[in-house]
Backbone as a ProteinNet text record, in pm:
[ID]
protein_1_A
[PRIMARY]
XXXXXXXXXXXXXXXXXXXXXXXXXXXXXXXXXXXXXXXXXXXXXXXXXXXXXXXXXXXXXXXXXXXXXXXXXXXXXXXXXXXXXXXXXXXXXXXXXXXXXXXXXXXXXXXXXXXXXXXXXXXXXXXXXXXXXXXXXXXXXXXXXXXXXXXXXXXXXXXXXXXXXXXXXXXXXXXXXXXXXXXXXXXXXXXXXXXXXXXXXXXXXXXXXXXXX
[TERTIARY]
-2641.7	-2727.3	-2873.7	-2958.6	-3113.3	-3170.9	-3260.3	-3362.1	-3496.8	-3545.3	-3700.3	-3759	-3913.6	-3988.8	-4039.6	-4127.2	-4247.2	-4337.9	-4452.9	-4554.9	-4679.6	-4793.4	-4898.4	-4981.4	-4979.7	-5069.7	-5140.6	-5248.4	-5252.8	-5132.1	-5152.9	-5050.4	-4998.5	-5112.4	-5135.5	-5108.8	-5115.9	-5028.5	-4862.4	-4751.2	-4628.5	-4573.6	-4448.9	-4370.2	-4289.3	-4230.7	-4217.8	-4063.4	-4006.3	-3872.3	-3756.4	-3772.3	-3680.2	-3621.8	-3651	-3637.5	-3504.7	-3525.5	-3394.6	-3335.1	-3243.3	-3177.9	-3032.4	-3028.4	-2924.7	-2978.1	-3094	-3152.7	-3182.4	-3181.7	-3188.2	-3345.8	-3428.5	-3577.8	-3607.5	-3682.3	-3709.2	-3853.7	-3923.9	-4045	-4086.8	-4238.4	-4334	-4441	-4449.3	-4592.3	-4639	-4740.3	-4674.3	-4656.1	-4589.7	-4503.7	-4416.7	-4349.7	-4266	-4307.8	-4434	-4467.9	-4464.5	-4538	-4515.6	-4376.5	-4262.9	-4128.9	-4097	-4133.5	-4055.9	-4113.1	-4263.6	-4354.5	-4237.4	-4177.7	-4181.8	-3944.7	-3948	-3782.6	-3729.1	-3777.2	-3693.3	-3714.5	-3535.7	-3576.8	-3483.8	-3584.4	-3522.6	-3466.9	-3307.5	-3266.1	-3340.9	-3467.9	-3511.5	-3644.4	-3747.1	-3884	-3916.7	-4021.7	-4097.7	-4208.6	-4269.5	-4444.7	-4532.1	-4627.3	-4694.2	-4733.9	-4776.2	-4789.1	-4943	-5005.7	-5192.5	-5271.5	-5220.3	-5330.5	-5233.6	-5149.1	-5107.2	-5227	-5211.6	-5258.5	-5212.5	-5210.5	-5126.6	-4986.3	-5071.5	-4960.8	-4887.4	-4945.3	-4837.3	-4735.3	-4794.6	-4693.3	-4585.2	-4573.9	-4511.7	-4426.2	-4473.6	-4358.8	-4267.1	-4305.4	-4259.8	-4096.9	-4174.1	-4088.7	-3982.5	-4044.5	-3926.5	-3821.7	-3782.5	-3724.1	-3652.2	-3749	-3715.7	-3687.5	-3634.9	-3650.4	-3617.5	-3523.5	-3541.2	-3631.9	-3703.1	-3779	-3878.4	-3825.6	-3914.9	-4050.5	-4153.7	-4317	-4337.7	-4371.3	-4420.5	-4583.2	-4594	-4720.7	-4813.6	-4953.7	-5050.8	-5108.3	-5091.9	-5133.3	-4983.2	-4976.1	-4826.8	-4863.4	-4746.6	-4761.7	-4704.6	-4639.9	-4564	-4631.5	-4640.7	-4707.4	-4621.9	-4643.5	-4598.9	-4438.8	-4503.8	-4438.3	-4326.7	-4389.3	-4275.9	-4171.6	-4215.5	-4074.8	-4021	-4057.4	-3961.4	-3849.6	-3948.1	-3839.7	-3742.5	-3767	-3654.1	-3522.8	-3593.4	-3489.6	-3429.6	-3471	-3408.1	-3324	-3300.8	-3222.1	-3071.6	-3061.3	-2947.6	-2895	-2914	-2799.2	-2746.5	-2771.6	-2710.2	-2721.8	-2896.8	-2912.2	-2927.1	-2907.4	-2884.9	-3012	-3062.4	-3257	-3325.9	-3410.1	-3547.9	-3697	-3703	-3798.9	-3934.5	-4080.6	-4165.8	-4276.6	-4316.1	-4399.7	-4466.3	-4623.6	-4723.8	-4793.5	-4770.4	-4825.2	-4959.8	-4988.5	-5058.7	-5208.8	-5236.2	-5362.1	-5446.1	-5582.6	-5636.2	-5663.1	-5652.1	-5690.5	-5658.7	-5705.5	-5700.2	-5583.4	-5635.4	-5592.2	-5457.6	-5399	-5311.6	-5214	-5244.9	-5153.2	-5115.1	-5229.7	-5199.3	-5097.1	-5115.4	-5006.2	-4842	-4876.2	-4749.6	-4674.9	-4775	-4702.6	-4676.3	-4757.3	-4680.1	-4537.7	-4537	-4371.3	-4308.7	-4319.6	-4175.1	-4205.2	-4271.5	-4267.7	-4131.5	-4181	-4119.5	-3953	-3940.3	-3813.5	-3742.2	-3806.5	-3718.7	-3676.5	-3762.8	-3664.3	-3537.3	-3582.6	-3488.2	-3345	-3369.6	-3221.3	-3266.7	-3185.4	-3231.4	-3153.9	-3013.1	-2910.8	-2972.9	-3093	-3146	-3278.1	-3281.1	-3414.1	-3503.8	-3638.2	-3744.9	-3825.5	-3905.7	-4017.6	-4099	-4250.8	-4343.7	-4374.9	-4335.6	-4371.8	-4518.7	-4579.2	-4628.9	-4631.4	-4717.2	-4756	-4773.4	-4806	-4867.9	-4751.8	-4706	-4688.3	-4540.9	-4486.5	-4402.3	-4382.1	-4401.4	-4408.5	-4302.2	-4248.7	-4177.6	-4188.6	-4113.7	-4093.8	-3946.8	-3985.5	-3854.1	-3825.4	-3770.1	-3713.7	-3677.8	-3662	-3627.3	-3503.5	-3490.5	-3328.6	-3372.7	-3257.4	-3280.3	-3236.9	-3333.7	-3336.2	-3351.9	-3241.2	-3229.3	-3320.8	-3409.9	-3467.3	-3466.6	-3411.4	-3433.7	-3594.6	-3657.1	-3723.4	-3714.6	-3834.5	-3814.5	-3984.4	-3968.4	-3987.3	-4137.2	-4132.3	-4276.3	-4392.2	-4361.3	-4405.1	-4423.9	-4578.6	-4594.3	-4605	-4670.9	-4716	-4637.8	-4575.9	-4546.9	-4662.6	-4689.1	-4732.1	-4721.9	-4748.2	-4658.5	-4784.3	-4765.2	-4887.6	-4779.1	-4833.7	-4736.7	-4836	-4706.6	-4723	-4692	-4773.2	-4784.9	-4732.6	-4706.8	-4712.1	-4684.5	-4756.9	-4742.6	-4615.1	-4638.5	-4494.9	-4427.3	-4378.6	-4289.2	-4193.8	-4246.6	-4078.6	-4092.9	-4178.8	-4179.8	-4120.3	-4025.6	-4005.7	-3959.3	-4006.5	-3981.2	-3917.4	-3810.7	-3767.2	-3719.3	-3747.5	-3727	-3846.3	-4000.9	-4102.9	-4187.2	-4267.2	-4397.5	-4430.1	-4503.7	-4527	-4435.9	-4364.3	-4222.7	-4304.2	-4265	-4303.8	-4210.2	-4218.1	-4103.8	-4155.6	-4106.8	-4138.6	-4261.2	-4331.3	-4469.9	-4524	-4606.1	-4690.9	-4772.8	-4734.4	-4848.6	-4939.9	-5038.1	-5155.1	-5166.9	-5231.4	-5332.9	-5472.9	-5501.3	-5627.2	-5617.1	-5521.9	-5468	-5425.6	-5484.3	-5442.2	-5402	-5349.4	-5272.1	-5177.9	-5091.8	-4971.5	-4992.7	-5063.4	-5118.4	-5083	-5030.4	-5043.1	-4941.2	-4830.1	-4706.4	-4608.7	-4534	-4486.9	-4309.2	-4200.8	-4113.3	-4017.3	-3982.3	-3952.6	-3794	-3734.5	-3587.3	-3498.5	-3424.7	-3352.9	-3433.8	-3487.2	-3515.5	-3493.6	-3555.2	-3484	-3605.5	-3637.5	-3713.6	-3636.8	-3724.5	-3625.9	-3690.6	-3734	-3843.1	-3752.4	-3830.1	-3771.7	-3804.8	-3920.5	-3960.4	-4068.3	-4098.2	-4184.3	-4149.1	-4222.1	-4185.4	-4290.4	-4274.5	-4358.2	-4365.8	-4509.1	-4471.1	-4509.3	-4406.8	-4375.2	-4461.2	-4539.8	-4594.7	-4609	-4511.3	-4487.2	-4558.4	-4635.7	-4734	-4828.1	-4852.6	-4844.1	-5043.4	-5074.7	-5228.2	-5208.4	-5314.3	-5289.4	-5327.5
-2700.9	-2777.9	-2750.6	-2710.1	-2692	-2839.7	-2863.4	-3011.5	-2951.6	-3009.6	-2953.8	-3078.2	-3082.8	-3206.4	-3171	-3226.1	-3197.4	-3343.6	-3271.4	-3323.1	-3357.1	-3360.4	-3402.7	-3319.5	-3190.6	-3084.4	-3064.1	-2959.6	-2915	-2879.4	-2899.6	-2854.6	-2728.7	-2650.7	-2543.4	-2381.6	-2483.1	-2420	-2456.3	-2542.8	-2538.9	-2417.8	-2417	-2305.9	-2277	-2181.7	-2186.7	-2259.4	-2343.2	-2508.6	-2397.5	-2317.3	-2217.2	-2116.3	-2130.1	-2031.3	-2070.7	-2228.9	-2318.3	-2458.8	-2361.7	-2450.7	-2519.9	-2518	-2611.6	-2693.9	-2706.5	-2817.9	-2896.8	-3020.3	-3167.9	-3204.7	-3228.3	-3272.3	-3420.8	-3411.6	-3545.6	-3536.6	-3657.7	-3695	-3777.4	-3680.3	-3706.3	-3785.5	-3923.4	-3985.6	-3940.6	-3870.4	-3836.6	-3745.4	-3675.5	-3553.6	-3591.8	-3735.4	-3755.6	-3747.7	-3803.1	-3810.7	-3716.4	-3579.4	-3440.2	-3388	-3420	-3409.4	-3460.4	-3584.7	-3657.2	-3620.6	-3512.2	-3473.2	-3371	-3320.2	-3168.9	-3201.4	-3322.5	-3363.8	-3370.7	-3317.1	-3290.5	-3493.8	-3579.5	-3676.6	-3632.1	-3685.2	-3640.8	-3744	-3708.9	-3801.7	-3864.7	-3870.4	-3985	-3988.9	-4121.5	-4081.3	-4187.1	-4137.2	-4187.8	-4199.2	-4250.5	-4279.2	-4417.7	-4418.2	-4556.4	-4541.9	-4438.4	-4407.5	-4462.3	-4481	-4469.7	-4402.3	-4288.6	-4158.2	-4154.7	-4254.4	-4278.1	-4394.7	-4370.9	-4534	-4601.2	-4742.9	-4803.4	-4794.9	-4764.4	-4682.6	-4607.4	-4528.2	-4398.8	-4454.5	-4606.2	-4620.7	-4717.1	-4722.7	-4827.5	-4717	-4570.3	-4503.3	-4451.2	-4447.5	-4409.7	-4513.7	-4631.7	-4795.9	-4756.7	-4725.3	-4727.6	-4655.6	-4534	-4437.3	-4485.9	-4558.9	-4568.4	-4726.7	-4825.1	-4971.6	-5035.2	-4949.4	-4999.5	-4963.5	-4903.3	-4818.6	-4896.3	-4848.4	-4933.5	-4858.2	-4916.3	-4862.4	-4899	-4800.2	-4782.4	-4803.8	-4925.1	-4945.6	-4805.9	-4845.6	-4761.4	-4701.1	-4830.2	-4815.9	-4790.4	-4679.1	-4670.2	-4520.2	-4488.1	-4385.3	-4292.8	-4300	-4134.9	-4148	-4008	-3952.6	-3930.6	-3944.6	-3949.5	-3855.7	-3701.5	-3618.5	-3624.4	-3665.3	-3698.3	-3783.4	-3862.4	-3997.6	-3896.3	-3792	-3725.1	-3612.5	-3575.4	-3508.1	-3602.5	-3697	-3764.2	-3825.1	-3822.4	-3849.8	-3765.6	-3647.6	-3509	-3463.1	-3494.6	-3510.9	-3577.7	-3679	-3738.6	-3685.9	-3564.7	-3515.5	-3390.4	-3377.3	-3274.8	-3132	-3092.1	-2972	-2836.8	-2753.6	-2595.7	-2566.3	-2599.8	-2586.5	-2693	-2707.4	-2752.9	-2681.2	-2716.5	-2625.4	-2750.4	-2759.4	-2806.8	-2706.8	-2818.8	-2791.8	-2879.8	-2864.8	-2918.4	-3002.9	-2911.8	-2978.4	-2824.3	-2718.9	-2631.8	-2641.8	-2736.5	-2721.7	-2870.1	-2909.4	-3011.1	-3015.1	-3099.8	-3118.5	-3061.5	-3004.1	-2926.1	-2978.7	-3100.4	-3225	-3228	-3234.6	-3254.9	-3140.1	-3029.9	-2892.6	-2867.7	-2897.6	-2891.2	-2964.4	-3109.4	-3197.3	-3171.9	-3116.4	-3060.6	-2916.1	-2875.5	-2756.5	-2795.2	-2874.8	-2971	-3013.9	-3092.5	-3152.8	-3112	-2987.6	-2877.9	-2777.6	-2783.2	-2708.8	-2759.6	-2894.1	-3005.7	-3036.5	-3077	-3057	-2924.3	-2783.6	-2689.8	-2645.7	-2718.5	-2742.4	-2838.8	-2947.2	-3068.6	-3037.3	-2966	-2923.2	-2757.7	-2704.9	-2530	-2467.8	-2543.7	-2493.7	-2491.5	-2563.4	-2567.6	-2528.7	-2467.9	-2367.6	-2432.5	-2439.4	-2505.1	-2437.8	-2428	-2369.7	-2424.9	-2369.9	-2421.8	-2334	-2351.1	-2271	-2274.9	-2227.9	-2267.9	-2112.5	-2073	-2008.7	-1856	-1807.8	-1743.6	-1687.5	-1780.5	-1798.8	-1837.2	-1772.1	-1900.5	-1866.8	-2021.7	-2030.4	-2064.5	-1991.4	-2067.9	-2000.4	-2128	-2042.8	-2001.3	-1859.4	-1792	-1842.4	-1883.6	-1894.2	-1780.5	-1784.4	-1675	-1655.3	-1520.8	-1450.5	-1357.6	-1291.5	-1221.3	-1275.3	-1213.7	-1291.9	-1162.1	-1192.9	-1083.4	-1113.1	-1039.8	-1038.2	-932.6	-948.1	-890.7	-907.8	-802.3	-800.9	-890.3	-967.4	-1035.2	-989.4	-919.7	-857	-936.1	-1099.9	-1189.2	-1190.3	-1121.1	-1121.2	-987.5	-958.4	-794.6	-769	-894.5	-903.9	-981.1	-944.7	-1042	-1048.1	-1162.1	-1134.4	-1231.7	-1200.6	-1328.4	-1342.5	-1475	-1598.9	-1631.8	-1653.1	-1747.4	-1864.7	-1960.2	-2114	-2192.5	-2264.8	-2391.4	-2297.2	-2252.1	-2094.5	-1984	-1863	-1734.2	-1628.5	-1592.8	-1492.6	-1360.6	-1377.1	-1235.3	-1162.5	-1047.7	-961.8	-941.8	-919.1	-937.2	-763.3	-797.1	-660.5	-677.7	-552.9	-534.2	-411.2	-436.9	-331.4	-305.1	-171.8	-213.8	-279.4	-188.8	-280.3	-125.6	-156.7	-8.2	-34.5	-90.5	-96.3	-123.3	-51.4	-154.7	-168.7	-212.5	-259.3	-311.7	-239.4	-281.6	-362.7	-461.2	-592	-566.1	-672.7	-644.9	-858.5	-837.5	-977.8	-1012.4	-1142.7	-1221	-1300	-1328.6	-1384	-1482.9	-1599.9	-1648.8	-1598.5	-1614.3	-1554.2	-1372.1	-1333.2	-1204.7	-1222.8	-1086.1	-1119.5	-900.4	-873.8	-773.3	-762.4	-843.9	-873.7	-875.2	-897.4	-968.1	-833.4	-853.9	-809.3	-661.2	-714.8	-618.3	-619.3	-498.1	-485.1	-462	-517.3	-476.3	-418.8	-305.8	-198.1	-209.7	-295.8	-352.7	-431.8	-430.5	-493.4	-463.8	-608.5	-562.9	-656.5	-664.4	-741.2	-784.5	-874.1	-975.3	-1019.7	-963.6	-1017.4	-1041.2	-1162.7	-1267.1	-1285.7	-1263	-1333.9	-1459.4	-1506.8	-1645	-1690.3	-1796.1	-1863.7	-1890.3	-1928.6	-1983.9	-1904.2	-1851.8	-1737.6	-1797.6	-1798.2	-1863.4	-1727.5	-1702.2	-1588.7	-1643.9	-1542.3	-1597.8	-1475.1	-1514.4	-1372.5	-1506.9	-1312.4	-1348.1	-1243.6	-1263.5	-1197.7	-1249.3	-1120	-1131.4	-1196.8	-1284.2	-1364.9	-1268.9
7474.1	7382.6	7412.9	7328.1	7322.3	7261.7	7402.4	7283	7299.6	7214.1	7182.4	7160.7	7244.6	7246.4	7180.7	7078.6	7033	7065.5	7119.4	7152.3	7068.3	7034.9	6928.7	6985.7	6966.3	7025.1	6864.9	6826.5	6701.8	6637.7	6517.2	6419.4	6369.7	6405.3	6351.6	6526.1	6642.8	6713.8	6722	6641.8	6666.6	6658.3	6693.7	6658.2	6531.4	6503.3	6303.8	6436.8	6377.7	6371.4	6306.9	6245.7	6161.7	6310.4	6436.1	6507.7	6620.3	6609.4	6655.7	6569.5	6460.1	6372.9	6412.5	6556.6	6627.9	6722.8	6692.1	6824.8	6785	6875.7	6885.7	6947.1	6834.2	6862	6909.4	6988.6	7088.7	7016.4	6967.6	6943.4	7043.7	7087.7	7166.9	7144	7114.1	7099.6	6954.5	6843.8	6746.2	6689.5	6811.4	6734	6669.8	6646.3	6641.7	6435.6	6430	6298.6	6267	6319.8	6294.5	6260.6	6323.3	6283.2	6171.8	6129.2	5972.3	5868.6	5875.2	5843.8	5746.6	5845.8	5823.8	5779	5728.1	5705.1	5834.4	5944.6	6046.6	6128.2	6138.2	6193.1	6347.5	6451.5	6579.5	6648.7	6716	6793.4	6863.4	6888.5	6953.8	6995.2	7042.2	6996.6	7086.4	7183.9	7285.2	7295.5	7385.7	7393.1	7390.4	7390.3	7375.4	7201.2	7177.5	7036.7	6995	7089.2	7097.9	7007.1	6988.6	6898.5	6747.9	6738.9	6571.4	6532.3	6390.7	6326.7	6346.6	6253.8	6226	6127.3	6083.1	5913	5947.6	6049.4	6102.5	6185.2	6242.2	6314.8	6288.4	6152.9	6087	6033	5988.4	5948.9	6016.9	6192.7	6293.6	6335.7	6271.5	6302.5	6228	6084.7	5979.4	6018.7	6088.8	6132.9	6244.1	6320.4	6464.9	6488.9	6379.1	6418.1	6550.6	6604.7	6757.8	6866.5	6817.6	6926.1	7039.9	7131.5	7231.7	7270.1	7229.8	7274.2	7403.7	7472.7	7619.2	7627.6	7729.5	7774.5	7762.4	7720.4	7745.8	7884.3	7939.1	8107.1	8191.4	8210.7	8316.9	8411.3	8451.3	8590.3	8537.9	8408.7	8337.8	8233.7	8236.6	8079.9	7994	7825.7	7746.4	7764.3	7741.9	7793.1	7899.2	8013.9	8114.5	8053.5	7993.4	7927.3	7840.8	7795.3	7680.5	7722.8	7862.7	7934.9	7995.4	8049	8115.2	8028	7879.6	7736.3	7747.3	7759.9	7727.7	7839.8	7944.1	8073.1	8031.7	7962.6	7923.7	7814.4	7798.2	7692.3	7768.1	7867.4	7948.6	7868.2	7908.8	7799	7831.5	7777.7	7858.2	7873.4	7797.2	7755	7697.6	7796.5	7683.8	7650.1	7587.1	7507.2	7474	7487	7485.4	7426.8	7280.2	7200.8	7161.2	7125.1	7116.4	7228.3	7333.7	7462.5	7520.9	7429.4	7470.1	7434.9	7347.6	7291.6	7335.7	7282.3	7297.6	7479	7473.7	7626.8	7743.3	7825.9	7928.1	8061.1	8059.1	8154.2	8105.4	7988.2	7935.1	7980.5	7948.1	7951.8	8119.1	8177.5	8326.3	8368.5	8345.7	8392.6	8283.3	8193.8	8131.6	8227	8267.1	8402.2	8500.2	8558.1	8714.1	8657.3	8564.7	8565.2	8511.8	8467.5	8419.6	8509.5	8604.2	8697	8833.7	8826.4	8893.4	8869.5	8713.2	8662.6	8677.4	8666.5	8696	8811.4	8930.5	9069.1	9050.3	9023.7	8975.6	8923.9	8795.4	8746.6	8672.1	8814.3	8857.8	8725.7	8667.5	8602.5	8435.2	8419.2	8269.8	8273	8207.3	8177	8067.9	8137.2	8076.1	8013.3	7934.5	7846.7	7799.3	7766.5	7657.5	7542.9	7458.9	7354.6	7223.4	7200	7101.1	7008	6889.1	6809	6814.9	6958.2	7029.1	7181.8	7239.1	7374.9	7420.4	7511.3	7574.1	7676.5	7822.6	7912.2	7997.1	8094.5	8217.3	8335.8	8431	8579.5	8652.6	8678.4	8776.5	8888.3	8949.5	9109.5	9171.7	9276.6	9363	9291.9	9310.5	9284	9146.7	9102.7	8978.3	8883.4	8768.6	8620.5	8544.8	8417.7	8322.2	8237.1	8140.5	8078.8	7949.9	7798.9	7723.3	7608.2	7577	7524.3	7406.1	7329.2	7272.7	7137.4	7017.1	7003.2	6880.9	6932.8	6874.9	6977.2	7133.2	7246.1	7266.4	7295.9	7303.9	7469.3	7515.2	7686.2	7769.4	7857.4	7996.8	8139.1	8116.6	8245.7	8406.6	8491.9	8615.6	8705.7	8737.6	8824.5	8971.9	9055.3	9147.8	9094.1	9110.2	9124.9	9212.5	9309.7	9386.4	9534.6	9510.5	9656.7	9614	9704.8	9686.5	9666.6	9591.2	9546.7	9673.4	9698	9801.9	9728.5	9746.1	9729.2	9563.2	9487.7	9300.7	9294.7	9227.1	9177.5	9051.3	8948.7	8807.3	8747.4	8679.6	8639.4	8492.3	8457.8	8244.6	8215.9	8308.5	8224.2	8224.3	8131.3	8130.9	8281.4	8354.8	8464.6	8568.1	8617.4	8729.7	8848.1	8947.9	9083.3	9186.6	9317.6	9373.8	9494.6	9512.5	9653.3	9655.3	9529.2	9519.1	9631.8	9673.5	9731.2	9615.1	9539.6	9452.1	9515.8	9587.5	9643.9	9514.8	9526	9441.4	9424	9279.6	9268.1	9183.3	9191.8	9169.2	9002.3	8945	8822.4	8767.5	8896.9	8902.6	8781.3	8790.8	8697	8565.2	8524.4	8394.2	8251.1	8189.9	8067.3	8061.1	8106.2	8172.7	7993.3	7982.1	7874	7922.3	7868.3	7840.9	7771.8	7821.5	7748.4	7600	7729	7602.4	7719.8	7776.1	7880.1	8035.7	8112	8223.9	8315.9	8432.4	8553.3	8656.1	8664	8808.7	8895.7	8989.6	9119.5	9173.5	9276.6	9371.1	9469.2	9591.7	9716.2	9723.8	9719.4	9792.6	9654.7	9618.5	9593.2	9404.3	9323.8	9166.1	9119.5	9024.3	8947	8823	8726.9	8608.2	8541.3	8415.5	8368.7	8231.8	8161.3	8019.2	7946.9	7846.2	7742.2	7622.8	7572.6	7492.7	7383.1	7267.9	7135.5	7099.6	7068.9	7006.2	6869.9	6881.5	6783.7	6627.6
[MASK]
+++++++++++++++++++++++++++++++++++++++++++++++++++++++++++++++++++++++++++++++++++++++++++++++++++++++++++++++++++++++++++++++++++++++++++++++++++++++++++++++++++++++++++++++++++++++++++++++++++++++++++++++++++++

């Protein structure tokens, strides 16, 4: 099962919704309006719901009459409550959209805790997607990778510690037991050729395949 959050990022960075026509959308604060917007109503819809109107949030009600609104002042972010929704359907993937744009503060703390969750539950694979982009992180071990042909660039960061052992293969550039340092932007703007392979010894790499706008 694939769920997809949508978040209240710009509108105009989502992803075309036509690309996962078996997934189960979680509304984010009001992405959720963005969803009923667009016919799509999603199993389920979280947030304090702050940056709606009123009106908006009466159409949110209409949809959602049970819906419980989460304090403004609390210790999880919107987002976080939508991932932890999205935890109880036991999902192969989640997928997070409209969390790339607007605020800086925002996108960061959207990478700490799907950074966080993809230690948490190693067996489901997390992402951010928007218009342009999509983001996640590798763990140590090898990961297959087929080309994906809306994405012209890959390129790899270590995250929250340094990378050991990066090797690439099936890319224009391969590299074998390469050291990622922080600060290094070596990696950056790597192409894959059609089927290829990462392999990390030690540390979380955030992988970001990505298309000129």
């Amino acid at each position: 099962m694939n769920v997809i959050l949508i978040a209240g990022g710009p509108a105009d960075e989502l992803p075309d919704f036509s690309l996962f026509p078996n997934a189960s959308y979680i509304g984010v604060d009001s992405g959720t309006l963005a969803l009923l917007e667009r016919g799509i109503h999603p199993v389920a819809a979280v947030g304090d719901f702050d940056s709606v109107s009123a009106d908006d949030y009466e159409k949110i009600r209409f949809a959602f009459p049970d819906l419980a609104r989460s304090p403004s002042e609390k210790d999880q972010s919107d987002t976080e409550l939508g991932l932890e929704k999205a935890m109880t359907y036991h999902p192969e993937q989640v997928i997070l959209a409209g969390v790339t744009g607007g605020r800086l503060d925002h996108y960061m703390s959207v990478l700490h805790i799907v950074y966080h969750y993809q230690q948490k539950f190693p067996e489901t694979r997390f992402s951010l997607v928007n218009n342009q982009n999509q983001i996640r992180f590798l763990s140590p071990g090898t990961h297959e990778l087929e080309k994906d042909t809306r994405y012209r660039y890959v390129s790899f960061y270590p995250f929250a510690e340094e990378v050991q052992g990066l090797t690439l293969s099936g890319f224009k550039y391969p590299v074998t037991s390469e050291y990622l340092p922080f600060g290094t932007t070596r990696f950056v703007s790597n192409e894959l050729l059609g089927r290829g392979t990462v392999k990390i010894d030690s540390g979380y790499c955030l992988l970001v395949e990505s298309s000129d706008a």
